[in-house]
C-alpha positions as semicolon CSV with decimal commas, in nm:
position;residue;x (nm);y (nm);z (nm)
1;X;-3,346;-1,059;-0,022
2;X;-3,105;-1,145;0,259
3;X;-3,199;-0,962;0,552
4;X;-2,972;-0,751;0,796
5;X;-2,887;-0,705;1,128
6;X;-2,926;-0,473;1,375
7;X;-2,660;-0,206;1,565
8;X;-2,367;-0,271;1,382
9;X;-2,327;0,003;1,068
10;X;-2,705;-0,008;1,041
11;X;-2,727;-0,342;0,966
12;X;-2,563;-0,296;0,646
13;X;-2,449;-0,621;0,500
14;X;-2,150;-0,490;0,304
15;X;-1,997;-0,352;0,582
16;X;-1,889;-0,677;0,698
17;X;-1,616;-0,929;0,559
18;X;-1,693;-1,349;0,515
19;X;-1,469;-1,371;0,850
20;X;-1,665;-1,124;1,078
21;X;-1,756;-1,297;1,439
22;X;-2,116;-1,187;1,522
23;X;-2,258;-1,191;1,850
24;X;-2,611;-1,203;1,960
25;X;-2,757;-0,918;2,164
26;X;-2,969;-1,086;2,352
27;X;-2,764;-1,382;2,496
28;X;-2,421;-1,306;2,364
29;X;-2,387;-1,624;2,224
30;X;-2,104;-1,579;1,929
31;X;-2,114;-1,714;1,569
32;X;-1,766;-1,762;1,452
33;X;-1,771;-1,808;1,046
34;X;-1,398;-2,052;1,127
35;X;-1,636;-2,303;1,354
36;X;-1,953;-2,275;1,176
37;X;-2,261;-2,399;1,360
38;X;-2,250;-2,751;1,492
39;X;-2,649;-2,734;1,656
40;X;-2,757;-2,646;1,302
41;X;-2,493;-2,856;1,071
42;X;-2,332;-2,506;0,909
43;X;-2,065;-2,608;0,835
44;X;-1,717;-2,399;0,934
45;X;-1,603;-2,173;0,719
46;X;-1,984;-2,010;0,631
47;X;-1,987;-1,632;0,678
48;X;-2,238;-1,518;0,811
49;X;-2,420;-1,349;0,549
50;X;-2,436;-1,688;0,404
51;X;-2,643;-1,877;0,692
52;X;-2,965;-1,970;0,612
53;X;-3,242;-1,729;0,658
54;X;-3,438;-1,913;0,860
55;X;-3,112;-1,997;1,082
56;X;-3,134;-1,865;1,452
57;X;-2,961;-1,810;1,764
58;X;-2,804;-2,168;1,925
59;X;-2,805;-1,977;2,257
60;X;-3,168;-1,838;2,274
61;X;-3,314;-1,907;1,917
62;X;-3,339;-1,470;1,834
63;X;-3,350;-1,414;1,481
64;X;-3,009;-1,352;1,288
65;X;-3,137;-1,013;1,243
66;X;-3,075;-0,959;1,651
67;X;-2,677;-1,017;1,603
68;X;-2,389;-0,788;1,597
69;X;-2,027;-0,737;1,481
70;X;-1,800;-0,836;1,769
71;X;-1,516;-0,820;1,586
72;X;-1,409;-0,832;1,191
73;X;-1,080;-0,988;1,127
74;X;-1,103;-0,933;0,726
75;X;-1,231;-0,530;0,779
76;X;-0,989;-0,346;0,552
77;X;-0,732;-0,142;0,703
78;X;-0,762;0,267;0,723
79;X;-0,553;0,332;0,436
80;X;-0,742;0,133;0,214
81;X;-1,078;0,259;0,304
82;X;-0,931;0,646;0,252
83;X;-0,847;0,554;-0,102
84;X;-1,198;0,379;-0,158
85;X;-1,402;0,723;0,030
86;X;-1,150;0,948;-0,191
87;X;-1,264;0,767;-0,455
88;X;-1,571;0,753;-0,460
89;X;-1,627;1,095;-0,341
90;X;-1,454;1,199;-0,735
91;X;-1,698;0,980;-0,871
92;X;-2,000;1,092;-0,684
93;X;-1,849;1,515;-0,795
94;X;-1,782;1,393;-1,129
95;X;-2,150;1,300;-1,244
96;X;-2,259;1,551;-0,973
97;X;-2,084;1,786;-1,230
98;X;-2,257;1,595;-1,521
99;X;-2,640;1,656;-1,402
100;X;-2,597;2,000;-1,336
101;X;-2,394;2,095;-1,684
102;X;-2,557;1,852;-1,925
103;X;-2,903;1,636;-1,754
104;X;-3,079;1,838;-1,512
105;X;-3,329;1,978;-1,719
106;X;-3,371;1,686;-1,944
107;X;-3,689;1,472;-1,934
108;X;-3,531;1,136;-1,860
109;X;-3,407;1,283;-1,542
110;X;-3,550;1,175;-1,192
111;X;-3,553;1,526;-0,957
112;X;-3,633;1,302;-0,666
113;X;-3,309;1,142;-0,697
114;X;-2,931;1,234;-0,632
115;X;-2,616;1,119;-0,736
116;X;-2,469;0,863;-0,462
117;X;-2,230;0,583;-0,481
118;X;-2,345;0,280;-0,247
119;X;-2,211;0,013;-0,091
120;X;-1,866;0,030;-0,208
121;X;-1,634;-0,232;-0,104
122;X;-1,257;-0,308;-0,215
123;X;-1,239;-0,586;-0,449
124;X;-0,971;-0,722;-0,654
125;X;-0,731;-0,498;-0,616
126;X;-0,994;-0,178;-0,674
127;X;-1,362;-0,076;-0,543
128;X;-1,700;-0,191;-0,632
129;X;-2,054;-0,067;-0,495
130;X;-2,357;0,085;-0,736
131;X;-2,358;0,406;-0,850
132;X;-2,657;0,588;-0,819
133;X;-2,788;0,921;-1,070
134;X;-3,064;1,100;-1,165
135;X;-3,112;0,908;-1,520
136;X;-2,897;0,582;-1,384
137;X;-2,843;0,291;-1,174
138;X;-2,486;0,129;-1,255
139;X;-2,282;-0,107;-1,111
140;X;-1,927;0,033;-1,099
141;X;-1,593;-0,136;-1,047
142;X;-1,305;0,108;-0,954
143;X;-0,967;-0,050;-1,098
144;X;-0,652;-0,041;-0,879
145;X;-0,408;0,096;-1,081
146;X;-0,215;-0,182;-1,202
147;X;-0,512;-0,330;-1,345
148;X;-0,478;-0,223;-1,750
149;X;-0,699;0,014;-1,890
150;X;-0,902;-0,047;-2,191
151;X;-1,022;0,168;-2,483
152;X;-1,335;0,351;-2,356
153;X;-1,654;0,159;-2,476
154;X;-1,462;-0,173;-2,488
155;X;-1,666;-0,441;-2,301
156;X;-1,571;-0,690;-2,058
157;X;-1,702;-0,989;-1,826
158;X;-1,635;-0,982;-1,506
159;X;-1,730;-1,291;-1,287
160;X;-1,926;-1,265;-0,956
161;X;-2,078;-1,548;-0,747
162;X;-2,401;-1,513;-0,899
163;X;-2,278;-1,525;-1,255
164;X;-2,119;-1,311;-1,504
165;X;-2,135;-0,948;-1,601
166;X;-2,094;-0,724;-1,900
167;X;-1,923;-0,420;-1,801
168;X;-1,813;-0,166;-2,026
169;X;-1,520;0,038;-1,985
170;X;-1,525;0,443;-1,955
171;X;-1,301;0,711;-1,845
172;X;-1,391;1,081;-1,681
173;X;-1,137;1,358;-1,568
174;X;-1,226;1,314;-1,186
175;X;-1,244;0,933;-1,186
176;X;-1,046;0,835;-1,423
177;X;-1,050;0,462;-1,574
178;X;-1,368;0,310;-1,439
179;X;-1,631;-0,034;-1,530
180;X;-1,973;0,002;-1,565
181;X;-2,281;-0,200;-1,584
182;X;-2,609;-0,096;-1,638
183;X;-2,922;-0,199;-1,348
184;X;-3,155;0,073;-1,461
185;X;-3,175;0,341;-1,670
186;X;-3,428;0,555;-1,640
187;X;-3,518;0,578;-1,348
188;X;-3,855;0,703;-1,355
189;X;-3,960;0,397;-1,139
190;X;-3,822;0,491;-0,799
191;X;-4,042;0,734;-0,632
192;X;-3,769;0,822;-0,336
193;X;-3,333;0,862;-0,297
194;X;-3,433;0,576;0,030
195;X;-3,601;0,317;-0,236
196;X;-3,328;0,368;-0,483
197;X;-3,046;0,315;-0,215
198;X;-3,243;0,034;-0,056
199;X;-3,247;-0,160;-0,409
200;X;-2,883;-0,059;-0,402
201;X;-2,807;-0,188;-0,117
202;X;-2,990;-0,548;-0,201
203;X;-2,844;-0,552;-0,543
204;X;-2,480;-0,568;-0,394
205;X;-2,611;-0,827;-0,188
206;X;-2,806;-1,067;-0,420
207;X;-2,408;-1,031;-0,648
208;X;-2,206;-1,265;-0,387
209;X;-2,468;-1,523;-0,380
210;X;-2,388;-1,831;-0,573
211;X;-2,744;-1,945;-0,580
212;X;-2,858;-1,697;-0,805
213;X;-2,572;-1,854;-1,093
214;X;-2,814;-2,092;-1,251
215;X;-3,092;-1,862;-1,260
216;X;-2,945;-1,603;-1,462
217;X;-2,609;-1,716;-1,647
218;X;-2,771;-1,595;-2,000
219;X;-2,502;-1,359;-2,077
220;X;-2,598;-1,359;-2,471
221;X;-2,970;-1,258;-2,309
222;X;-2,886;-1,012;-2,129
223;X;-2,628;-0,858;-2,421
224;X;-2,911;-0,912;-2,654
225;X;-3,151;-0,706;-2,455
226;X;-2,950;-0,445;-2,353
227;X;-2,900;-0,402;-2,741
228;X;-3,254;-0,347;-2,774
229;X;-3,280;-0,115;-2,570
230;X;-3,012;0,130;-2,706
231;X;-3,188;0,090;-3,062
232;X;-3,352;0,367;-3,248
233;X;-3,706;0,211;-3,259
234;X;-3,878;0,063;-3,003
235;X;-3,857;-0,367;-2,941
236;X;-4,097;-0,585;-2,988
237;X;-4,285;-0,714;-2,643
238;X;-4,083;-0,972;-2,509
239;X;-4,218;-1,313;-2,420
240;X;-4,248;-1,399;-2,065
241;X;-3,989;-1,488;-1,853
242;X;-3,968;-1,842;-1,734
243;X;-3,699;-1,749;-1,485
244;X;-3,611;-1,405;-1,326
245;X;-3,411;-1,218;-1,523
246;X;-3,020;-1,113;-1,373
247;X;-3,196;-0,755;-1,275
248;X;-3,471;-0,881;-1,143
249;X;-3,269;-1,110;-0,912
250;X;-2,998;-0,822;-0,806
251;X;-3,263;-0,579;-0,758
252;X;-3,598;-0,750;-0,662
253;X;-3,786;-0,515;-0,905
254;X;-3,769;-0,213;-0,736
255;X;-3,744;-0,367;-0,375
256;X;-4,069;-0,510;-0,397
């Protein structure tokens, strides 16, 4: 998984745009994503999320992990991050609402576990970040409201860096028109609200990265096996793997 950095929101990757200039903390040497890195051939126009891992500090050779926002030209403004904490604060009440009228006392249900939306960030014209329940794990895109609404149930792909998504389209009082696609569900797995938010957290950033394309673009896979699931009886074993599968990839199996 891409690691963090320190200070700045926690180190929490999705707190910072592809144009935020970091700065080390130990020499206050600057990496600008507009000049790139000219010591290490990184090219301008790299963010800096999208360095290499083993990349380090021109000034003093730290650790990327040892940097800090300086200043974040493509933050989005106040307004815009009301609407995406109003938001997501209906959507967080909403299936709030749903675990304690309808789940809570159903086996499938974590207790450990809350409902929490993470990482949301505006994106095309709306919000996206994971939603985290009880009994679920969803990515969820938040449409602005000129985007359409569908049909509830009505699937669409949506593209991302690392590939393309089935999302299928719902509707609830509080939220309104909303995307979803499933990570996990159940989630008897996580053992902790931390581990769950952690894998969150990765997840988001595993989506923007290009490299994992080629690894999992197997869209009629993935359809095919999420089909399975949802049947009456129980699948067949699958056969192993060759390559990670999509989830695997966003979510490192559980953060392991």
């Amino acid at each position: 998984m891409t690691p963090g950095f320190e200070g700045s929101y926690l180190g929490a990757a999705d707190k910072i745009s592809p144009a935020a200039i970091m700065e080390c903390k130990i020499c206050w040497t600057p990496y600008d994503p507009a000049e790139g890195d000219e010591t290490r051939q990184i090219s301008p126009g790299t963010a800096f999320l999208d360095l290499p891992e083993d990349w380090t500090c021109p000034g003093c050779s730290a650790p990327r992990a040892q940097f800090l926002v300086r200043e974040d030209p493509g933050a989005p403004s106040a307004a815009l991050m009301a609407e995406m904490e109003a938001r997501t604060k209906a959507l967080v009440a909403d299936f709030t609402k749903v675990f304690h009228s309808r789940m809570r006392d159903l086996p499938v249900v974590n207790q450990a576990l809350h409902v929490q939306a993470v990482a949301f960030q505006p994106h095309e014209g709306g919000f996206l970040g994971i939603l985290i329940a009880p009994w679920f794990m969803n990515l969820v895109f938040l449409p602005g409201a000129d985007r359409p609404a569908l049909k509830a149930g009505t699937k669409e792909v949506l593209t991302f860096p690392s590939g393309d998504y089935e999302f299928m389209h719902a509707s609830r009082e509080m939220v309104g028109p909303y995307l979803a696609c499933a990570l996990f569900s159940p989630m008897g797995d996580f053992t902790s609200q931390m581990q769950a938010v952690e894998v969150a957290r990765a997840a988001m950033v595993e989506l923007f990265r290009p490299e994992n394309r080629a690894e999992t673009d197997r869209s009629a896979e993935i359809r095919a096996r999420r089909e399975a699931a949802l049947a009456p009886e129980p699948a067949a074993p699958a056969e192993p793997e060759a390559t990670p599968s999509r989830r695997q990839l966003l979510t490192g199996e559980l953060g392991g």
